[in-house]
C-alpha positions as CSV (number, residue, x, y, z in Angstrom):
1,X,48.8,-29.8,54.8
2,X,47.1,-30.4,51.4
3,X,45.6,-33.3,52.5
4,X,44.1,-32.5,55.7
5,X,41.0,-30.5,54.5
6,X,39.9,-33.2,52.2
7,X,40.5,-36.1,55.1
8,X,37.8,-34.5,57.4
9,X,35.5,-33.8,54.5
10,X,35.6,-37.6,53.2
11,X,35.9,-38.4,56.8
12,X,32.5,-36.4,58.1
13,X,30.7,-38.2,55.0
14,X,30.6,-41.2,56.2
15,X,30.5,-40.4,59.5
16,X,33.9,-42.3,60.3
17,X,34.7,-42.9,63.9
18,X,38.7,-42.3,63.9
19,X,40.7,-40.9,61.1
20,X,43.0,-44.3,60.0
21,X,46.1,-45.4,58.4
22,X,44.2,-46.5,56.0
23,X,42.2,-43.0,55.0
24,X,45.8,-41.9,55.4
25,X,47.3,-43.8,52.4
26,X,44.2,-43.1,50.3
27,X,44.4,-39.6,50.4
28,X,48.0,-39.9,49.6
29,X,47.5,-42.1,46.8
30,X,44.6,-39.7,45.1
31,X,47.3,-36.8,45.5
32,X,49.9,-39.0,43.9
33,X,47.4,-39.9,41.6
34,X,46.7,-36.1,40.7
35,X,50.0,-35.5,40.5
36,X,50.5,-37.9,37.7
37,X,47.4,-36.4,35.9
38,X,47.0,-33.8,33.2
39,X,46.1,-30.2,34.6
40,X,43.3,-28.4,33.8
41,X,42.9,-25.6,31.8
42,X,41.8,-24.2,35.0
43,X,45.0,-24.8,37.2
44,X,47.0,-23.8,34.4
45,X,45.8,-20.6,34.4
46,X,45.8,-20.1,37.5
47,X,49.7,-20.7,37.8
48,X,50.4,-18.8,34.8
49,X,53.7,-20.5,32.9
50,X,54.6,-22.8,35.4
51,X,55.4,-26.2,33.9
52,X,53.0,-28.5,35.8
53,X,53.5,-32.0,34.6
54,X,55.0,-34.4,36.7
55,X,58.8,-34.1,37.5
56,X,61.4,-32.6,39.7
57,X,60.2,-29.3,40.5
58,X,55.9,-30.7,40.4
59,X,55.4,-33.6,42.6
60,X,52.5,-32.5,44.8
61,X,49.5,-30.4,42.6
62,X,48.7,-27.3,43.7
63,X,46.7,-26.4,46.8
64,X,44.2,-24.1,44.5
65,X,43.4,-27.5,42.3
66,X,39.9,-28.1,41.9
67,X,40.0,-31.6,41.9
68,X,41.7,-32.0,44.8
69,X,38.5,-32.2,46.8
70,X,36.6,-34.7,44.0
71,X,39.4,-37.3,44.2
72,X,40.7,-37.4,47.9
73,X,37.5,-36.8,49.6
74,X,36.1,-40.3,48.0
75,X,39.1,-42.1,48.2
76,X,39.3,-41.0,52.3
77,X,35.4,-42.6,52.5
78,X,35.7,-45.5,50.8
79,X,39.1,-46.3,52.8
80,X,36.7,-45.6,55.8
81,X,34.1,-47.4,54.3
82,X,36.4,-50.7,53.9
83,X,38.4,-50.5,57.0
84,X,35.5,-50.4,59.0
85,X,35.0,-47.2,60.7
86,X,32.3,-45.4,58.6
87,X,29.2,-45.3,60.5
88,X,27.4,-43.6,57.3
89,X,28.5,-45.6,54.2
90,X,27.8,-43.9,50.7
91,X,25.7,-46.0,48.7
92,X,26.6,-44.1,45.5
93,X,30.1,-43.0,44.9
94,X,29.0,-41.3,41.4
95,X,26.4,-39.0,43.1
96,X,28.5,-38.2,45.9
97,X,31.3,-37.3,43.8
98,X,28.9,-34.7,41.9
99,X,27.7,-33.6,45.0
100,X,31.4,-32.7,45.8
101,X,32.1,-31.3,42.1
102,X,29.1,-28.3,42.8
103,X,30.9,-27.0,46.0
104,X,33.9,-26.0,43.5
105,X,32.0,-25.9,40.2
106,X,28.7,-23.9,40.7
107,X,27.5,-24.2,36.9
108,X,27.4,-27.9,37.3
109,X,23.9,-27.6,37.9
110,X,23.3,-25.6,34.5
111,X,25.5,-27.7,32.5
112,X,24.9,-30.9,33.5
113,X,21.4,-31.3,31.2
114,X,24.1,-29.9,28.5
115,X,26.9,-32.2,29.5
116,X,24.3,-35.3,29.4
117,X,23.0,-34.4,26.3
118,X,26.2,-33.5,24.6
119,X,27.5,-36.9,26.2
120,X,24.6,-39.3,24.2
121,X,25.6,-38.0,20.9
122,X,29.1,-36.6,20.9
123,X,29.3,-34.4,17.4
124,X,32.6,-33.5,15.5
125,X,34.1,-30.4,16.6
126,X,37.1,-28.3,14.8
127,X,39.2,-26.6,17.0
128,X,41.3,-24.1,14.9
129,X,44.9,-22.8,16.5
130,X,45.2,-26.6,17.6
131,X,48.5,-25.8,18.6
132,X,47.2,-23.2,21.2
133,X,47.7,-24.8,25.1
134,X,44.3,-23.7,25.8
135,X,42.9,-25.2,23.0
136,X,44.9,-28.2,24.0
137,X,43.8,-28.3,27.5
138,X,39.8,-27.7,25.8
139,X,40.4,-30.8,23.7
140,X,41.7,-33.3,26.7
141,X,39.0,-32.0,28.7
142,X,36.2,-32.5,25.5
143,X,37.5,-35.9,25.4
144,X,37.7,-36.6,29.1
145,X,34.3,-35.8,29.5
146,X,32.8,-37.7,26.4
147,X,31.7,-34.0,25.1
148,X,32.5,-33.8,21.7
149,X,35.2,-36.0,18.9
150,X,37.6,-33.3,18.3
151,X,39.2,-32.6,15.3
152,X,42.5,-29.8,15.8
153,X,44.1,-27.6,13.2
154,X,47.6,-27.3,12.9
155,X,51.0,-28.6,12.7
156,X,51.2,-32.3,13.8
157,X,54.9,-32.0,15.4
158,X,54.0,-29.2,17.3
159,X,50.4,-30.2,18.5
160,X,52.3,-33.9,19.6
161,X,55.2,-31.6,21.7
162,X,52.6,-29.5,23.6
163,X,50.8,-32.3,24.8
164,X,53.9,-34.0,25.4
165,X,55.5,-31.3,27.1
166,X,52.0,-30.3,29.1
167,X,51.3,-33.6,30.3
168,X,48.0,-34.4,28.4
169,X,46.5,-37.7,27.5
170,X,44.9,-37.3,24.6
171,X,46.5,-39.2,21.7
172,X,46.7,-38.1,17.7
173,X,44.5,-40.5,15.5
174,X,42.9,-42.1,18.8
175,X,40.9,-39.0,20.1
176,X,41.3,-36.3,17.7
C-alpha cells in the first residue's frame, strides 16, 4: 500500500504505457533504500519517541514520510524510462525531483535562493546542546544539504550514542 501512490505518480510522468516488474522493484528498492536512511527531523517528530532506525520493529518508513514521494516517484520513471514503456522521458532527473520536493515542501520556493546561496559558501555554525536529537537531526540535515560546517557542543560519548542510536550519518571530525 505505501508504494502504490508514488507508482502512479512516477508512472503518469512519463507517461508510461503499463505499470512493470521493473517499476515494481524500483519502488521497492527506494523504500528499502529509505528504510536504511536517517529520518528527518520532520518524521521524527511526527512519530514522537518511536525508535525509527532500521531494525526489527522499523523496516518499512512511515506512510507520513516526506521523502517517500522524492525517492520512489523517480526511481518508478526512470525504471519506466529504461524498460521501455515511458512515452514522456524526463530529460532532467534534478528538476523533476524539485518539482516533486514543492508538492510536500511549500517554502522550497522561498528557500531555495537561500539554500543556493548558503550552499556556495558554507560558514561555520555552533550548534549548542549538541547532544539535543533535534539538534542532531538539524546538523545531519545542515550537512546533507551542503548548508553550513557544523561545529556541536557537548559531550563527545553522548553526541556519538545519539547518532548511533538515531540512525544518523554524520561522522565526529569528518562533518562536524
Amino acid at each position: 500500500m505505501l508504494c502504490f501512490p508514488f507508482i502512479f505518480r512516477g508512472a503518469l510522468d512519463v507517461g508510461a504505457t503499463a505499470i512493470n516488474e521493473e517499476m515494481k522493484l524500483a519502488a521497492v528498492h527506494a523504500i528499502a533504500e529509505l528504510a536504511h536512511a536517517e529520518q528527518s527531523e520532520v518524521v521524527a517528530s511526527a512519530y514522537g519517541d518511536q525508535d525509527l532506525s532500521f531494525g526489527a520493529e522499523y523496516i518499512i518508513p512511515k506512510p507520513f514520510d516526506p521523502r517517500l514521494i522524492v525517492k520512489i516517484a523517480p526511481a518508478v520513471a526512470k525504471a519506466a524510462m529504461d524498460s521501455g514503456v515511458a512515452t514522456r522521458p524526463i530529460a532532467d532527473f534534478d528538476a523533476y525531483i524539485e518539482k516533486l520536493s514543492e508538492f510536500v515542501y511549500k517554502t522550497n520556493l522561498f528557500m531555495k535562493p537561500i539554500f543556493s546561496q548558503a550552499r556556495k559558501e558554507p560558514k561555520r555554525v555552533v550548534l549548542a546542546e549538541g547532544e539535543d536529537t533535534r539538534v542532531l537531526h538539524a546538523t545531519q540535515e545542515l550537512v546533507s544539504l551542503g548548508l553550513a560546517k557544523p561545529i556541536l557542543i557537548g559531550r563527545p560519548g553522548v553526541i556519538e550514542m545519539r547518532i548511533q542510536k538515531l540512525g544518523l550519518q554524520i561522522k565526529a571530525g569528518v562533518d562536524f
